[in-house]
N, C-alpha and C positions, 0 to 999 in steps of 0.2 A: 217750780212745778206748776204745770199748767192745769187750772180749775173744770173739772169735768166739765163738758158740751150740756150732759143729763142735768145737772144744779142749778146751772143759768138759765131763770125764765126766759131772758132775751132771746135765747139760743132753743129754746124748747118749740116742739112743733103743737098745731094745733088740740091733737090728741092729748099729747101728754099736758097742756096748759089746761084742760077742759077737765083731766082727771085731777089735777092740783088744785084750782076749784072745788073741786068736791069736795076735796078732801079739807077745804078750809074751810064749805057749809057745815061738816058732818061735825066738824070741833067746834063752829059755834055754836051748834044745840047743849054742849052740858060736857058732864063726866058722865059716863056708863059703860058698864063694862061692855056693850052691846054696840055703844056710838064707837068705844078704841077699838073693837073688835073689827067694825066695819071701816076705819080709819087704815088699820093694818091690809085688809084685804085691799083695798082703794092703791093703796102706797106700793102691795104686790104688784096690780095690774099695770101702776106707771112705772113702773122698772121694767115689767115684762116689753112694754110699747118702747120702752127707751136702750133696752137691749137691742128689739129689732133695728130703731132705728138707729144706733152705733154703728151693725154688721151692714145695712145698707150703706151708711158713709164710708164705712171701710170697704165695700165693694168698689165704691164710685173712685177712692183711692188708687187703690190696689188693681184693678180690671179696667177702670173706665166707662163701668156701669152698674146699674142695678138692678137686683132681679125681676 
């Protein structure tokens, strides 16, 4: 089984490495229910950017371009 494109920094685009940053500042301030709370949201918006960019590589796949 091939390792998601999304888990591999190597493989991750600018966005979504800039949003994994964040989210390693937000954990180095502490525990609070306030820093996981903004941890979770941070980890929503890179799956949201790493969804698009999946359906874009599968365009590039599948059509031979992207939208």
């Amino acid at each position: 089984m091939e390792t998601p494109r999304r888990i591999r920094l190597d493989l991750n685009n600018a966005a979504e490495l800039a949003i994994h940053n964040a989210i390693q500042e937000v954990e180095k301030l502490g525990a609070d229910v306030r820093l996981t709370n903004a941890v979770i949201k941070l980890q929503q918006a890179k799956d949201d950017v790493s969804n698009y960019v999946d359906a874009q590589m599968a365009d590039v796949v599948l059509y031979g371009k992207a939208d």
